[in-house]
C-alpha positions as a Markdown table, in Angstrom:
| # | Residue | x | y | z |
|---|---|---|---|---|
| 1 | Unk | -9.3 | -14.9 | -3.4 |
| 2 | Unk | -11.6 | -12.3 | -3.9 |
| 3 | Unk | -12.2 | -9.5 | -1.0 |
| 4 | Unk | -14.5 | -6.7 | -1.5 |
| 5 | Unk | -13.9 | -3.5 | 1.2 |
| 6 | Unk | -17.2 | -1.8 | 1.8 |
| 7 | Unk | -16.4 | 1.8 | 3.5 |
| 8 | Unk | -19.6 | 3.6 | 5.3 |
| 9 | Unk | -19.7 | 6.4 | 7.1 |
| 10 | Unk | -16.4 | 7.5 | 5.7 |
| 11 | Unk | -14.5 | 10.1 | 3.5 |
| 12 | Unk | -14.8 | 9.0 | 0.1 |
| 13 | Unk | -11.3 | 7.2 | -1.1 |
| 14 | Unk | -9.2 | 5.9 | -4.5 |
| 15 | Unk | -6.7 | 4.3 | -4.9 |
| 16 | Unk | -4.5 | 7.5 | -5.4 |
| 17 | Unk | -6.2 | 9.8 | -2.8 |
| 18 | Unk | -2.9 | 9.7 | -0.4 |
| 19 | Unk | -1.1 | 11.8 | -3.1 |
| 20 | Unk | -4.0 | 14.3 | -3.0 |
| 21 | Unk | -4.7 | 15.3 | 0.6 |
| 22 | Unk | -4.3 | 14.0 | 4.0 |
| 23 | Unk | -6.8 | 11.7 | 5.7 |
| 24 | Unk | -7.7 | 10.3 | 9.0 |
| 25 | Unk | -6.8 | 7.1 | 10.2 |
| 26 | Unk | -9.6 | 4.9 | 8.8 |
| 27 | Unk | -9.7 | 6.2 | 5.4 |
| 28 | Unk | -5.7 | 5.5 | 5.1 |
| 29 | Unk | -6.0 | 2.1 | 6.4 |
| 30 | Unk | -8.6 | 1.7 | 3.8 |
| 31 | Unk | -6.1 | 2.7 | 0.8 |
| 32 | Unk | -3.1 | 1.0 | 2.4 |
| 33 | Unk | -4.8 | -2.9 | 3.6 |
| 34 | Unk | -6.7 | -3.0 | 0.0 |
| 35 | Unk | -3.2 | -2.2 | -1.7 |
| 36 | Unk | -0.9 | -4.5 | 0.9 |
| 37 | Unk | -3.7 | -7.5 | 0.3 |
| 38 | Unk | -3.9 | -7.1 | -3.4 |
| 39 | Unk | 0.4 | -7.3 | -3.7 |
| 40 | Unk | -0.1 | -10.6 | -1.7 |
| 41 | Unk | -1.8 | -11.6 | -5.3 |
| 42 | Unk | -5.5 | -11.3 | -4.1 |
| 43 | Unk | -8.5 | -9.5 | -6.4 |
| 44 | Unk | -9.5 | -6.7 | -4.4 |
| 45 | Unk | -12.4 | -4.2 | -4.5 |
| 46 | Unk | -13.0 | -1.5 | -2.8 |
| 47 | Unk | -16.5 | 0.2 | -2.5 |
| 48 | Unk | -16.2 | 4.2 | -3.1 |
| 49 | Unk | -18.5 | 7.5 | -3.2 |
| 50 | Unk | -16.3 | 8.3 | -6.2 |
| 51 | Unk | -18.7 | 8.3 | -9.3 |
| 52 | Unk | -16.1 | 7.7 | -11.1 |
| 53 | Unk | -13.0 | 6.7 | -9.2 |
| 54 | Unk | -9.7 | 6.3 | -11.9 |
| 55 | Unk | -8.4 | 2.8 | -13.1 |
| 56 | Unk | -5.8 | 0.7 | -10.3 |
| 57 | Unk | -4.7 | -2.2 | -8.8 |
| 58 | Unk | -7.0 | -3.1 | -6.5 |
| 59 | Unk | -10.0 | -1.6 | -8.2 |
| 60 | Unk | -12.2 | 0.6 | -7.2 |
| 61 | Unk | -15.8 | 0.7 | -7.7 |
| 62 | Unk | -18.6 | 3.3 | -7.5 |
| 63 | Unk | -21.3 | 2.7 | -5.0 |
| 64 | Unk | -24.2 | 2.0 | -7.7 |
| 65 | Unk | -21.8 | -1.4 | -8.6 |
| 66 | Unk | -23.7 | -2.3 | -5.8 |
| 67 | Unk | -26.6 | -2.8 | -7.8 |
| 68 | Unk | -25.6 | -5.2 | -9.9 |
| 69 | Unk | -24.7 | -9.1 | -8.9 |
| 70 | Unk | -22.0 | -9.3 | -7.0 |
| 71 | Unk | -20.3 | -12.3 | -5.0 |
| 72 | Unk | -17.0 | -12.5 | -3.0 |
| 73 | Unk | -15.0 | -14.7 | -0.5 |
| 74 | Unk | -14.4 | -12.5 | 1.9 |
| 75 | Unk | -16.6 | -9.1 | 2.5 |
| 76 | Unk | -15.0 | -6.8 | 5.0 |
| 77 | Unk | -17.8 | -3.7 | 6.0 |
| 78 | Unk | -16.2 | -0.8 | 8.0 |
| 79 | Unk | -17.0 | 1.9 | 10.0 |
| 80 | Unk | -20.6 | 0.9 | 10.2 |
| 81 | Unk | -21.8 | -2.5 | 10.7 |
| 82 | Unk | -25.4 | -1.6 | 8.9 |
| 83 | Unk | -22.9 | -1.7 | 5.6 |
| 84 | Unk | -23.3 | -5.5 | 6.4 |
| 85 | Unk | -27.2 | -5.7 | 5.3 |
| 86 | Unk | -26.5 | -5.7 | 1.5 |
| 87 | Unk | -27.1 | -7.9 | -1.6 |
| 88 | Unk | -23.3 | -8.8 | -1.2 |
| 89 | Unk | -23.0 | -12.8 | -1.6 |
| 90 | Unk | -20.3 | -13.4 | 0.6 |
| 91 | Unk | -18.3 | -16.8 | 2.0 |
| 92 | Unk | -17.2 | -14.7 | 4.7 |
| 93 | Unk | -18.7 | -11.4 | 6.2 |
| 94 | Unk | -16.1 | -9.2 | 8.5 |
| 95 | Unk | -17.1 | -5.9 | 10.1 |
| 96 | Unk | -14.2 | -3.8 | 10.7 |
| 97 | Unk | -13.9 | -0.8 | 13.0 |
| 98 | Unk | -11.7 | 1.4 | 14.5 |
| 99 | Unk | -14.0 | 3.5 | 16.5 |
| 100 | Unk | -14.0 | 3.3 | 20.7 |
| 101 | Unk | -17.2 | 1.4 | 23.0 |
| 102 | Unk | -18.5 | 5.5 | 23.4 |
| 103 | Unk | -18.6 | 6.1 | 19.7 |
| 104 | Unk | -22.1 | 6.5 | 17.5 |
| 105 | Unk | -21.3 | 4.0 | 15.2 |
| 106 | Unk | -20.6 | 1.4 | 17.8 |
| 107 | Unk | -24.1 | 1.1 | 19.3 |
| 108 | Unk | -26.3 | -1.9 | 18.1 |
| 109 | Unk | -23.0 | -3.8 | 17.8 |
| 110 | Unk | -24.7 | -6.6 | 20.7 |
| 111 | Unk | -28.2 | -7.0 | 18.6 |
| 112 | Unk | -28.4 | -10.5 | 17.9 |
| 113 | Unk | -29.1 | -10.0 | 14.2 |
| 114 | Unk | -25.9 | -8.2 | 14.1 |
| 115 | Unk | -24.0 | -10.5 | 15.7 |
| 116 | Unk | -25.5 | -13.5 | 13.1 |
| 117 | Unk | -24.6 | -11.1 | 10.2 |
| 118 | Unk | -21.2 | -11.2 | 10.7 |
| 119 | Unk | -18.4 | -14.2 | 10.9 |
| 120 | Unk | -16.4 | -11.7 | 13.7 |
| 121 | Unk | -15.3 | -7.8 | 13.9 |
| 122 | Unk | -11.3 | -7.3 | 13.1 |
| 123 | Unk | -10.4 | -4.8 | 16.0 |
| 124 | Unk | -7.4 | -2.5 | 15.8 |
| 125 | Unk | -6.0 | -3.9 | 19.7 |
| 126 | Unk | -6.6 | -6.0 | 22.6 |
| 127 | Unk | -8.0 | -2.7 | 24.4 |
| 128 | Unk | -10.5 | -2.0 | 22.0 |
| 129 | Unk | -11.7 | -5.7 | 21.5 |
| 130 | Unk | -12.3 | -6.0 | 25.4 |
| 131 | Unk | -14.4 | -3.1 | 25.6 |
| 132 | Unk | -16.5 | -3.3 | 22.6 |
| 133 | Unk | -17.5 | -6.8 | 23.6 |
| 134 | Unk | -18.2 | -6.3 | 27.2 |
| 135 | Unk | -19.9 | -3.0 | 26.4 |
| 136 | Unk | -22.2 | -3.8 | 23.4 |
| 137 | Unk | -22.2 | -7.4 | 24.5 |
| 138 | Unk | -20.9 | -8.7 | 21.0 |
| 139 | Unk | -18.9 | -11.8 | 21.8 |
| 140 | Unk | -15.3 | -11.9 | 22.5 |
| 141 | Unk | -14.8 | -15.0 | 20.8 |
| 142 | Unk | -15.9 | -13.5 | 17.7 |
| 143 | Unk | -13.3 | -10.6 | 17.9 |
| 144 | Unk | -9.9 | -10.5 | 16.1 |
| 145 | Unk | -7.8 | -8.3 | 17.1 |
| 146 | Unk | -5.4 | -7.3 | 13.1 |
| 147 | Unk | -3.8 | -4.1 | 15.1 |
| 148 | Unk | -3.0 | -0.9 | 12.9 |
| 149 | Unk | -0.9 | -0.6 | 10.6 |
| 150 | Unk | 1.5 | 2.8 | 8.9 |
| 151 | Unk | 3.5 | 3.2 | 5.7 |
| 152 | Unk | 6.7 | 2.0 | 7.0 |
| 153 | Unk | 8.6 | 3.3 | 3.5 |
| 154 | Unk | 8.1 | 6.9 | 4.3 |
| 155 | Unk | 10.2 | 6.2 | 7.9 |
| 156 | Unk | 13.0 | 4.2 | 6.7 |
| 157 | Unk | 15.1 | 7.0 | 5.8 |
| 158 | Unk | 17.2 | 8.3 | 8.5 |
| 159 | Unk | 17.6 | 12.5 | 8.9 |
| 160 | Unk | 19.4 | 14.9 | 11.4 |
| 161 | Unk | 16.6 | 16.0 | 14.0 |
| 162 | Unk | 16.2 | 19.2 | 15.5 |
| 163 | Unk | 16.7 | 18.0 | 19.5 |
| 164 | Unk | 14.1 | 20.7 | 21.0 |
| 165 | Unk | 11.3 | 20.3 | 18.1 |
| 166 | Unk | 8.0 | 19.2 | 19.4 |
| 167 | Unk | 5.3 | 18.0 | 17.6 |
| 168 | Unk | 1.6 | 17.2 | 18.1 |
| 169 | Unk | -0.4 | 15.7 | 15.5 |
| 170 | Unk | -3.5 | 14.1 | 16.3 |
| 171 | Unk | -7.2 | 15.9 | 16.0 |
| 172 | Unk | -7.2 | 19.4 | 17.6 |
| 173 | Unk | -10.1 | 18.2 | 20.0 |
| 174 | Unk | -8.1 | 15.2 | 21.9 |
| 175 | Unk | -6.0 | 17.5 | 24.2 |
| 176 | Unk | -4.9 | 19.8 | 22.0 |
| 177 | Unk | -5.8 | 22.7 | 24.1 |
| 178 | Unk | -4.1 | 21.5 | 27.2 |
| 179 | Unk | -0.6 | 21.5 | 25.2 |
| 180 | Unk | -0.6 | 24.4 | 23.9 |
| 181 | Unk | -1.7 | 25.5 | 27.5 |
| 182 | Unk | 1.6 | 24.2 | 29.5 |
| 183 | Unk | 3.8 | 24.7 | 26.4 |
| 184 | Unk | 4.9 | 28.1 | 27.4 |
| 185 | Unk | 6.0 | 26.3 | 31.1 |
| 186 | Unk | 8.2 | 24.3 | 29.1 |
| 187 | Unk | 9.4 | 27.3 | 26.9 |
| 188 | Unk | 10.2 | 29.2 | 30.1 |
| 189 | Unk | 12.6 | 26.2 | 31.1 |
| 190 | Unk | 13.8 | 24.9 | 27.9 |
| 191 | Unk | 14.3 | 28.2 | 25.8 |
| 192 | Unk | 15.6 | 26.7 | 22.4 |
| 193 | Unk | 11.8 | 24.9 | 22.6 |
| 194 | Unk | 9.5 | 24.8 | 19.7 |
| 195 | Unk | 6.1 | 23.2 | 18.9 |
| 196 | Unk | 4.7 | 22.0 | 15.4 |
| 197 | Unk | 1.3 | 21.7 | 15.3 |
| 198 | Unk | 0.2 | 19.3 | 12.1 |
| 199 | Unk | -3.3 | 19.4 | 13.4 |
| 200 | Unk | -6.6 | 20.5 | 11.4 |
| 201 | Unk | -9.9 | 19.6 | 10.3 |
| 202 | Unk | -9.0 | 19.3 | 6.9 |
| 203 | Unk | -8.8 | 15.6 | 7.2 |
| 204 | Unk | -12.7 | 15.4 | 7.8 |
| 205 | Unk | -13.8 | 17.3 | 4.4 |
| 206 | Unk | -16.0 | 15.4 | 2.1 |
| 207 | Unk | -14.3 | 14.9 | -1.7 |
| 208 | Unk | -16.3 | 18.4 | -2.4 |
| 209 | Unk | -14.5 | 20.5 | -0.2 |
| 210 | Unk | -17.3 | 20.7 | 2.4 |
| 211 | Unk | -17.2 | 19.9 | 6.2 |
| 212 | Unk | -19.7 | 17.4 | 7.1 |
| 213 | Unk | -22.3 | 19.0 | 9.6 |
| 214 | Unk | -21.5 | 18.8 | 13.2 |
| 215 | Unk | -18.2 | 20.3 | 13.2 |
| 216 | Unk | -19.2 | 23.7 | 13.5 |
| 217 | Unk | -17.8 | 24.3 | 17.4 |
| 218 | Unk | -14.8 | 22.1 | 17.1 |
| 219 | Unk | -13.7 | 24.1 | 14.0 |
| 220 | Unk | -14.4 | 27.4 | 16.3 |
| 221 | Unk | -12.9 | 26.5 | 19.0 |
| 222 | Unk | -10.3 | 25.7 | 17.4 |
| 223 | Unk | -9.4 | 28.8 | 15.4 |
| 224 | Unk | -10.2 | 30.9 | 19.1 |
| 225 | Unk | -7.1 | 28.8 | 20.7 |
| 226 | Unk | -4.9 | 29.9 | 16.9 |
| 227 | Unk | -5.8 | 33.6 | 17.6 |
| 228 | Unk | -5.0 | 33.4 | 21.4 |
| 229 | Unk | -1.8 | 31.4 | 21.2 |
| 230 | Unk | -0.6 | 32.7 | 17.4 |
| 231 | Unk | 1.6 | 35.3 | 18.9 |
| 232 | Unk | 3.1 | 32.8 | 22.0 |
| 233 | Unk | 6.9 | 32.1 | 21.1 |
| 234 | Unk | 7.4 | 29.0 | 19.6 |
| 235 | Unk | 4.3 | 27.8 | 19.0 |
| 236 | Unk | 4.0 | 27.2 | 14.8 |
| 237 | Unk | 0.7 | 26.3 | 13.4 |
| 238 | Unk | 1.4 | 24.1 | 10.0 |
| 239 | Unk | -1.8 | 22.5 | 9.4 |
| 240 | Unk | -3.1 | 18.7 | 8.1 |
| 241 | Unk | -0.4 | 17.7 | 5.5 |
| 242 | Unk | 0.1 | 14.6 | 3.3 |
| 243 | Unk | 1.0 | 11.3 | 4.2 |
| 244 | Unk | 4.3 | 12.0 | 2.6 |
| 245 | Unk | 4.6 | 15.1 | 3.8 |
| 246 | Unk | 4.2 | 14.6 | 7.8 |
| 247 | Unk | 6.4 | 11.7 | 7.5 |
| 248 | Unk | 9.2 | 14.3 | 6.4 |
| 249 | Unk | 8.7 | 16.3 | 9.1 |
| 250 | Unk | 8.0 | 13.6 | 12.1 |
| 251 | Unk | 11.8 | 12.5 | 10.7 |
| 252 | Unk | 13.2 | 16.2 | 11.5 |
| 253 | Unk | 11.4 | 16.3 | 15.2 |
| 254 | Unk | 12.5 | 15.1 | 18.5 |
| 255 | Unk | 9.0 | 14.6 | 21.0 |
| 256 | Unk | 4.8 | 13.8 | 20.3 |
| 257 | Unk | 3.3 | 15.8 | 22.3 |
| 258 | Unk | 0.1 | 14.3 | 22.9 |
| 259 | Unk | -1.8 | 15.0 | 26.6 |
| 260 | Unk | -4.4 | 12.8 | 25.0 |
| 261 | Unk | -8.0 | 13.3 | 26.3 |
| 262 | Unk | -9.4 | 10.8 | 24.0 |
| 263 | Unk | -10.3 | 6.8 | 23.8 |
| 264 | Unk | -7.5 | 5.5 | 21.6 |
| 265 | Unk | -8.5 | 2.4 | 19.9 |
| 266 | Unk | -4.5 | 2.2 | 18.8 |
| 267 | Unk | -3.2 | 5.7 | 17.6 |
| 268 | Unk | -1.7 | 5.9 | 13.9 |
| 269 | Unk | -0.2 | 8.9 | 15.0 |
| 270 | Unk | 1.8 | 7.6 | 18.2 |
| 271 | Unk | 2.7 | 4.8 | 15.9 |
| 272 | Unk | 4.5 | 7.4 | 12.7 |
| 273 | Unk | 6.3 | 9.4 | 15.5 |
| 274 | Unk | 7.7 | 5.9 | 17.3 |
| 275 | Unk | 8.4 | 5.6 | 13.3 |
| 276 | Unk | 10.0 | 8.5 | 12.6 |
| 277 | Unk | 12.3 | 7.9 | 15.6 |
| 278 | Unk | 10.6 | 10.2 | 18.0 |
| 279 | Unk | 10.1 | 9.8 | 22.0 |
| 280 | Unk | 6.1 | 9.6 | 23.2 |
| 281 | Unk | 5.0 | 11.6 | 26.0 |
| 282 | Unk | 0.8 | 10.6 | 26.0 |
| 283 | Unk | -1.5 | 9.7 | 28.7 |
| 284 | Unk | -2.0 | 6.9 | 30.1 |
| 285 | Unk | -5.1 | 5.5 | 29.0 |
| 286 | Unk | -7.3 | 3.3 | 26.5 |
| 287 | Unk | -5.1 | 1.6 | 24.3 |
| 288 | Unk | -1.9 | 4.2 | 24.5 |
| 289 | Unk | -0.9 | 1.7 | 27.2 |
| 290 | Unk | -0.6 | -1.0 | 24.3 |
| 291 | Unk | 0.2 | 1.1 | 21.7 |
| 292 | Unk | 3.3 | 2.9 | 23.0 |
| 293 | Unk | 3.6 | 1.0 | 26.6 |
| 294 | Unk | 7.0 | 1.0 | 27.5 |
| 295 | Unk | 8.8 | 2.4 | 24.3 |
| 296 | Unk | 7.8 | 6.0 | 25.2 |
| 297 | Unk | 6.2 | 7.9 | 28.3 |
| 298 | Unk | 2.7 | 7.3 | 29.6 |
| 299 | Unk | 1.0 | 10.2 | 31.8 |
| 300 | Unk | -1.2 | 8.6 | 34.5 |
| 301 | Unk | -4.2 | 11.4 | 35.7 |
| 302 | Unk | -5.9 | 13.4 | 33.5 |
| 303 | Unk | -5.0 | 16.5 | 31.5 |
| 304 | Unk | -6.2 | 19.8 | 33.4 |
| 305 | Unk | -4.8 | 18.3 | 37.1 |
| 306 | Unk | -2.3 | 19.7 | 38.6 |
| 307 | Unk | -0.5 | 16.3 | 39.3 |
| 308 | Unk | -0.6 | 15.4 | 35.6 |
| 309 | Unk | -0.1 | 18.8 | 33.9 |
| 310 | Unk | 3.3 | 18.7 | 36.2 |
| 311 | Unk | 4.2 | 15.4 | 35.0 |
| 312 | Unk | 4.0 | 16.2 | 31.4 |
| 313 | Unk | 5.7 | 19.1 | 31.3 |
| 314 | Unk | 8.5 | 17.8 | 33.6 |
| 315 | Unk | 9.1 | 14.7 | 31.6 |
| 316 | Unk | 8.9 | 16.5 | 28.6 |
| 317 | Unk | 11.6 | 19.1 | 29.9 |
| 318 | Unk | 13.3 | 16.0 | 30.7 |
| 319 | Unk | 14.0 | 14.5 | 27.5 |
| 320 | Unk | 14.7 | 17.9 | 26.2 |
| 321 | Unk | 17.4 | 18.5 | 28.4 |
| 322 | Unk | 19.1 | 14.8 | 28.2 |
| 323 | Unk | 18.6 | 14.1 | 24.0 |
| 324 | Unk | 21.3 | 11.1 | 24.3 |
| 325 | Unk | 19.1 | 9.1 | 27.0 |
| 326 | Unk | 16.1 | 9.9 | 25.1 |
| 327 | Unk | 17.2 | 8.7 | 22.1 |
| 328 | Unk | 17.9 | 4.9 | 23.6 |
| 329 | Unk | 14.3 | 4.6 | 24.1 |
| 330 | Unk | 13.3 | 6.2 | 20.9 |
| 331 | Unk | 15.5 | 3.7 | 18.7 |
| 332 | Unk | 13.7 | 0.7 | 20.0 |
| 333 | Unk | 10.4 | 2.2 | 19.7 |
| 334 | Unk | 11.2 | 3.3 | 16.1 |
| 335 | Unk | 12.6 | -0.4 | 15.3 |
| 336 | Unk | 9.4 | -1.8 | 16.7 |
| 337 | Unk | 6.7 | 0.9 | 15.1 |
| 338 | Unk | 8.9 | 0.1 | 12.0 |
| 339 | Unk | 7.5 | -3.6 | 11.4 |
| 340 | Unk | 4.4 | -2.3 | 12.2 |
| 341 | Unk | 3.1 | -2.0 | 8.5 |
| 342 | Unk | 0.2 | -2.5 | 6.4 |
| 343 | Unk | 1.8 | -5.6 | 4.5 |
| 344 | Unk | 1.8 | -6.6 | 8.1 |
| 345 | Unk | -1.2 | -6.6 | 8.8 |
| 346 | Unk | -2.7 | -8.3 | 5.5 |
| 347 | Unk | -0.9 | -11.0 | 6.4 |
| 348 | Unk | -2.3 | -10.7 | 10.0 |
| 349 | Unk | -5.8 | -10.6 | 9.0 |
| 350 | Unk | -5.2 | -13.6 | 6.4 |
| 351 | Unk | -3.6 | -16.0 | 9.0 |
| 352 | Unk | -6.5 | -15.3 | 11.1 |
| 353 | Unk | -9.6 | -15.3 | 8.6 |
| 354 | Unk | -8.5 | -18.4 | 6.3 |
């Protein structure tokens, strides 16, 4: 079967790129679906900004291709539905997001013409399906839910972990600011306590180097919270790393830190940690609750109230203090996050399109 990805609105990708540099969740699940789909034995393309994206398996294909005659079986447009209105000759037309009901690129999703365009819209979990449809007003029928998906390789390997190291690496502005606020309540009680930050912008720059335009104050507010909190004891800022790379150090920690502010459509990251064989501690909300439910610890409230800042850091102290009982918890999350892969998926999204 033939099944042509058509990115827009994204970070330019190849088949190679997770060697390169890291990457936000999309553009990975991009690299990994084409690659797990085309090991099933199917011809896959994948649509690039690359002008001249190197030779693989599945192939990848400058934008101009798009000029020339081109037919598939299945077309899968993500990130923005408008990808769908192309020259394409498709048996099948799929729009593929991962994006939340308050995002840019989900408005228009209920115009009728958009709905005709497209055979359904694969959704990343229930959560996200429910909203988008009674938000936009795109049908529910017409929503498959395929979930998200990780390298399940780089977390098979099993390494001593430092008991007290925290973690937090989601984007800096989804509650970044309120950890590394009640971190030094958590020092004060658990004094062998550190925290790894593996958070950036790096993941947003274009294939140039450059930051697309309107990152300007996140990027500044987030080097003002690295000056204030640089010097606070056990607080170490690493940066975005490789795929690869994180996965190494997710193994070596104990606790994701995440006082999420943010509408999860699924969370990759939540998902690598539960991997990597690490406890949860999140908020309670969006799609967290399906995501991690009850193989790690969900924060009801919102970050910045009393009653939840109290909750986080206590249950955080918590498993800090008693590593054994944590651990109980963490080994069936990391045995369910572990069959949570992008060959997985593929055949997810297969059983359900075919």
């Amino acid at each position: 079967m033939k099944i042509i990805f058509l990115p827009q609105g994204t970070i330019p990708v190849h088949a190679d790129i997770l060697k390169e540099r890291p990457l936000g969740g999309t553009e990975t699940g991009i690299v990994l679906l084409a690659e797990a789909l085309s090991k099933l034995g199917h011809d896959v393309r994948v649509i690039t900004d690359y002008e001249n994206p190197p030779l693989s398996k599945p192939l990848y294909l400058p934008r101009r291709a798009l000029n020339n005659s081109i037919d598939c079986d299945i077309l899968i447009c993500i990130r923005s539905w408008q990808a769908g209105f192309n020259t394409i000759q498709a048996k099948k037309r799929f729009f593929w997001t991962g994006d939340a009901y308050d995002q840019p690129a989900t408005i228009g999703l209920g115009d009728k013409r958009v709905i005709s365009l497209y055979d359904s819209m694969l959704c990343v979990s229930s959560w996200q399906a429910e909203t988008l449809s009674s938000t936009s007003g795109f049908p529910k029928k017409k929503c498959l839910v395929i979930g998200n998906g990780i390298n399940s390789a780089l977390y098979e390997n099993s390494v001593k972990k430092n008991p007290h190291r925290l973690v937090y690496t989601s984007t800096p502005y989804r509650g970044f600011q309120h950890l590394l606020r009640l971190f030094p309540e958590i020092k004060k009680q658990v004094q062998e306590a550190s925290l790894h930050v593996f958070s950036d912008y790096d993941v947003y720059k274009n294939a140039d180097g450059s930051m697309p335009f309107g990152h300007e104050a996140n990027i500044q507010q987030l080097e003002l919270l690295k000056k204030n909190y640089r010097e606070q004891p056990g607080i170490v800022f690493r940066g975005n790393l490789k795929q690869h790379e994180l996965a190494e150090e997710l193994l070596i920690a104990s606790i994701l830190t995440y006082p999420n502010t943010f509408m999860e459509t699924s969370c990759i990251s939540a998902l690598e940690a539960m991997a990597a064989g690490c406890s949860v501690v999140t908020s309670k909300r969006a799609a967290l609750s399906e995501t991690v439910g009850n193989l790690g610890y969900l924060i009801s409230g919102e970050p910045g109230d009393k009653k939840y800042d109290q909750a986080f850091i206590n249950q955080i102290v918590t498993l800090l203090q008693d590593p054994a009982a944590a651990e109980v918890t963490a080994c069936k999350a990391r045995k369910y996050a572990l069959e949570q892969s992008w060959d997985t998926v593929a055949q997810r999204l297969l059983k359900n399109i075919l």
